[in-house]
C-alpha positions as CSV (number, residue, x, y, z in Angstrom):
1,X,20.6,-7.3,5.5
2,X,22.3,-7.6,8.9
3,X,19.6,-5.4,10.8
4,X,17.3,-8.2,9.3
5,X,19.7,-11.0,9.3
6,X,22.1,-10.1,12.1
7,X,25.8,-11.5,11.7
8,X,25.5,-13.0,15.0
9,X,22.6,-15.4,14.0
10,X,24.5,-16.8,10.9
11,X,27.3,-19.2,10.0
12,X,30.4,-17.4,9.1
13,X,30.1,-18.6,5.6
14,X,26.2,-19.0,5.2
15,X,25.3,-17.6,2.1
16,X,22.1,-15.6,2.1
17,X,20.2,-16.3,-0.7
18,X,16.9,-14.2,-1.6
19,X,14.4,-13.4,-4.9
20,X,13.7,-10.2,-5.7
21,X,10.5,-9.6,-7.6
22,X,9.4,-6.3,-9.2
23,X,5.5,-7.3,-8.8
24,X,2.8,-6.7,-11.2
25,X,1.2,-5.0,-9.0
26,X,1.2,-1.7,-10.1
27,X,-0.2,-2.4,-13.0
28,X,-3.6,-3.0,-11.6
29,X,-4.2,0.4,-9.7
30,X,-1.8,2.4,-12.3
31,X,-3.0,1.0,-15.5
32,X,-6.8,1.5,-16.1
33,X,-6.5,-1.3,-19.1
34,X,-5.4,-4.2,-16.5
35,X,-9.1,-4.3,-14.7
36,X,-11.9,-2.1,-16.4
37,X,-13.6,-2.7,-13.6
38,X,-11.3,-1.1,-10.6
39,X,-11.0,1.4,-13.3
40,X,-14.9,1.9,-13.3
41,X,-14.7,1.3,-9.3
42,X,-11.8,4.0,-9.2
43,X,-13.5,7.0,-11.8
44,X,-16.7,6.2,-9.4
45,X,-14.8,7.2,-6.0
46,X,-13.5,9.9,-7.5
47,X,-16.7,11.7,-8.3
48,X,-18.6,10.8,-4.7
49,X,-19.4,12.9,-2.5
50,X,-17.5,11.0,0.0
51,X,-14.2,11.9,-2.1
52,X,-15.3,15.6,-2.5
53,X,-15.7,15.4,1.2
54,X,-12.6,14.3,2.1
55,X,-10.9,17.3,-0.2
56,X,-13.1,20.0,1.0
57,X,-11.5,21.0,4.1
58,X,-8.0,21.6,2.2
59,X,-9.0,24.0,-0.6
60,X,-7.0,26.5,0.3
61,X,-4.0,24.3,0.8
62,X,-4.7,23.5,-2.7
63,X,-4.9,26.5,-3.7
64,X,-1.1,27.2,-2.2
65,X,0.3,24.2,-3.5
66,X,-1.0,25.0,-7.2
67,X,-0.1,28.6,-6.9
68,X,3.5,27.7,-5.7
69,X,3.9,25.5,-9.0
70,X,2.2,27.4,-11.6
71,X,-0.3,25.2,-12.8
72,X,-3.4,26.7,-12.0
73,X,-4.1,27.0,-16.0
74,X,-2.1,22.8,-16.4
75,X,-5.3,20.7,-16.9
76,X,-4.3,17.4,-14.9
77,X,-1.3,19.5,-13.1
78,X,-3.5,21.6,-10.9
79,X,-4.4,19.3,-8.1
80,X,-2.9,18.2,-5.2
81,X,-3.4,15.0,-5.9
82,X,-1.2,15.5,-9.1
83,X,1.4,17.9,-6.9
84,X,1.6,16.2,-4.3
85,X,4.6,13.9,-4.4
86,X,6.4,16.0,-6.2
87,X,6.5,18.5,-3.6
88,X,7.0,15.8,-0.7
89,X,9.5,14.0,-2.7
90,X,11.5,17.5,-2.8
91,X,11.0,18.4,0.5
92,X,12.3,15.0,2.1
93,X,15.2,15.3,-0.2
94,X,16.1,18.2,1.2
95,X,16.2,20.3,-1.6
96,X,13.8,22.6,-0.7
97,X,9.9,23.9,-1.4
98,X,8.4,25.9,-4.1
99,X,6.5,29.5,-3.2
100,X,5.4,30.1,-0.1
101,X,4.8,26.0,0.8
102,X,6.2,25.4,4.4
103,X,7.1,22.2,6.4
104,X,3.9,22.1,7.6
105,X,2.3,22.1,4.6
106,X,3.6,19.3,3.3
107,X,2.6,17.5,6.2
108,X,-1.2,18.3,6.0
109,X,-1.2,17.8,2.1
110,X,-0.8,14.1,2.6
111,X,-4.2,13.6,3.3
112,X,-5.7,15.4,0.4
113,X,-2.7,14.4,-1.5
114,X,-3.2,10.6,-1.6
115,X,-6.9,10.0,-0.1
116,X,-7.7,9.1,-3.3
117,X,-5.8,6.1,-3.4
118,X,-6.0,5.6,0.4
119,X,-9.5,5.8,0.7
120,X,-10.5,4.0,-1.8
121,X,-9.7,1.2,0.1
122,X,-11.2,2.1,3.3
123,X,-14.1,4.4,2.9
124,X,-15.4,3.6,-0.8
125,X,-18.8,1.5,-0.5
126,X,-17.0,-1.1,-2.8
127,X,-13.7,-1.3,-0.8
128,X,-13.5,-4.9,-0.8
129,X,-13.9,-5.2,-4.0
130,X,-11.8,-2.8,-4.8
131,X,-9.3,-4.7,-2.5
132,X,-9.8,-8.0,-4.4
133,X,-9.2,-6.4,-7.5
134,X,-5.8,-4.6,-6.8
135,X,-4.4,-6.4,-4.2
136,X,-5.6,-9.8,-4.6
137,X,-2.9,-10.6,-7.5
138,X,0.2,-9.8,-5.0
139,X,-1.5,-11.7,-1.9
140,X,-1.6,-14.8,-4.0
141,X,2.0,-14.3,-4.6
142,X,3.1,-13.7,-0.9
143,X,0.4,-17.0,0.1
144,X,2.5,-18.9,-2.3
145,X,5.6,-17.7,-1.1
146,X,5.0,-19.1,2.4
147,X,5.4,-22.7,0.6
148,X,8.5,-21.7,-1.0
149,X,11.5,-22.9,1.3
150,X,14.0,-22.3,-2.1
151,X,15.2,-19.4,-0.5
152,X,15.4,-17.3,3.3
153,X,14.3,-14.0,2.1
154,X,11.8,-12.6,-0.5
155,X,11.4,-8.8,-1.9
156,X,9.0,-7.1,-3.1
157,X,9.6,-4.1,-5.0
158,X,6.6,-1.8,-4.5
159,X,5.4,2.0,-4.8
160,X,3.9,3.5,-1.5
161,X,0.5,3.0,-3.1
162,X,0.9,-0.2,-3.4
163,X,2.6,-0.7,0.0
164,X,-0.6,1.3,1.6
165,X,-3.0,-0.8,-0.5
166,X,-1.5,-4.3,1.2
167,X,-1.7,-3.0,4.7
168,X,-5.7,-1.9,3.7
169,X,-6.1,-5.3,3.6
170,X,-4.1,-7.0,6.8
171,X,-3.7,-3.3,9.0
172,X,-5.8,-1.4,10.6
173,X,-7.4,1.0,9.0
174,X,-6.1,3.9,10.3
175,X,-2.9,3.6,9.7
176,X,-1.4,6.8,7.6
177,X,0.2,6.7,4.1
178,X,3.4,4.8,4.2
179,X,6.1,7.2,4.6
180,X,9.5,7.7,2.0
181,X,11.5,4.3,2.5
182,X,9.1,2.7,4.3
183,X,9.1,-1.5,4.3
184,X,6.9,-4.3,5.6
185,X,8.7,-7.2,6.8
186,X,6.7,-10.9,6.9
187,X,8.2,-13.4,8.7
188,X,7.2,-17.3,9.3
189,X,8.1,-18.9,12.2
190,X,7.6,-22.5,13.6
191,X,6.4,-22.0,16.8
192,X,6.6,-24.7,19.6
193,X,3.0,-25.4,20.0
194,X,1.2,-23.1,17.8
195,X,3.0,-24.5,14.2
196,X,3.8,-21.8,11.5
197,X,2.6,-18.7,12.6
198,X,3.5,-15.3,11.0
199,X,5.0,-12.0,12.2
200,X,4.6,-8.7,10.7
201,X,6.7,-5.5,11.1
202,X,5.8,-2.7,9.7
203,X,8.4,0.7,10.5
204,X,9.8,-1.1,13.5
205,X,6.4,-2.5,15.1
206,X,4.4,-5.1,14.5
207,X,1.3,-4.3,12.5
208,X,-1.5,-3.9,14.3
209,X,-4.1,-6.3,12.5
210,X,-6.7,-5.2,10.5
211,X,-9.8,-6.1,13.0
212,X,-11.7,-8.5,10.5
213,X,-8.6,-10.8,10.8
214,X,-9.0,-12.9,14.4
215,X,-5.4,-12.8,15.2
216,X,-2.2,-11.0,16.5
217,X,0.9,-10.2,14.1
218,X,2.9,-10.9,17.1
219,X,1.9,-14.6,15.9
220,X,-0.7,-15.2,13.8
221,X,-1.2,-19.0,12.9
222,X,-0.5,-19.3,9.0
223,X,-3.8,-21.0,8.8
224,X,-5.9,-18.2,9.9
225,X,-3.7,-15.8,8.2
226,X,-4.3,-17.6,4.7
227,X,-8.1,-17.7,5.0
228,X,-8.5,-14.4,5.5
229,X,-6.2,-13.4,2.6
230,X,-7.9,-15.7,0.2
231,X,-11.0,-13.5,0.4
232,X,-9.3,-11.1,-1.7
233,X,-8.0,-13.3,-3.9
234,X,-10.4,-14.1,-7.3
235,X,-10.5,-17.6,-9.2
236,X,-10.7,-16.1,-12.4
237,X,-9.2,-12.3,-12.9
238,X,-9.9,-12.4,-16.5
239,X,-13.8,-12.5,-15.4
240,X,-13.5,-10.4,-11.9
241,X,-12.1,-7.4,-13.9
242,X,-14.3,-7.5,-16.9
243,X,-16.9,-4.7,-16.7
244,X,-20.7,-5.8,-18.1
245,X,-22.2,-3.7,-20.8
């Protein structure tokens, strides 16, 4: 809190009041019974070419990750998606790698690893809708959140799917998968001539906005920043997620 909130910048005996909110979100992309329909969107990405694409140039990584856990005969073990952060998870911990995995390996399987939630997002035909449907419940919660003055500070808890799903929608595309510990930090400012505008931090820098969205996250006017967002954001979820038979 004093990296965000440094001591200097406070009254001795302000107390620092916050909300901390687990979010729902990863129910939507974890849970296929949320939304049928980013289900159906999701099973749909998974079996296109564009996926298989993706995941062709790393076979044989696949093949050494798989071989290096034993699972070659472990239906729904035996992919790097599936391996994946396990291995990573080990590997930043410092407690080692399995087989013959090396450093380096880990740091090419993240693309094969987790394409199929990052790209889902960015190179599936239906990406915006995708978009509305899993990230569209947590952006109405942030919008609403820049009208609630209760407290100074709001958290999110959030997986690293779900952070990378967020910055699909306000980033630039091209931004990797979040790393271990990684945070976005939102910040609303009145500014002298401009009103409320918003800063966004992302690792240390500001995030480098999504090109669709006609501003800067060195200050982006709330206004502009809350049209954008409400794109993604359904009137009814009960009707957007329902699948037609």
């Amino acid at each position: 809190m004093a990296g965000m909130y440094p001591i200097q910048y406070r009254q001795p005996s302000q107390t620092l009041t916050m909300h901390v909110k687990p979010s729902v979100i990863e129910t939507m992309i974890s849970n296929p019974t949320a939304c049928p329909k980013l289900a159906v969107l999701q099973a749909a990405f998974l079996n296109s070419s564009a996926y298989a694409a993706t995941l062709a140039p790393y076979a044989g990584l696949q093949s050494t990750i798989v071989n290096a856990y034993g699972t070659k005969n472990l239906t729904g073990c035996n992919t790097t998606q599936t391996l994946y952060d396990t291995a990573s998870a080990t590997y930043c911990h410092g407690l080692g790698l399995k087989g013959n995995l090396t450093a380096e390996n880990i740091q090419t399987l993240v693309i094969p690893g987790t394409s199929s939630l990052h790209n889902i997002y960015r190179t599936n035909p239906n990406a915006e809708e995708a978009k509305l449907l899993a990230v569209g419940p947590w952006l109405a919660q942030i919008l609403a959140s820049f009208a609630d003055r209760s407290t100074k500070l709001q958290i999110y808890s959030a997986h690293d799917a779900s952070l990378d799903m967020f910055l699909s929608v306000v980033a630039d595309p091209d931004l990797p998968w979040p790393p271990f510990s990684s945070s976005v930090e939102i910040e609303l400012w009145q500014h002298q001539t401009e009103g409320l505008v918003v800063r966004m931090y992302y690792e240390g820098m500001i995030v480098p906005a999504h090109p669709a969205l006609a501003c800067s996250f060195e200050a982006c006017p709330l206004n502009t920043l809350e049209a954008f967002l409400g794109r993604y954001i359904a009137s009814d979820y009960a009707a957007a997620c329902a699948t037609t038979t």
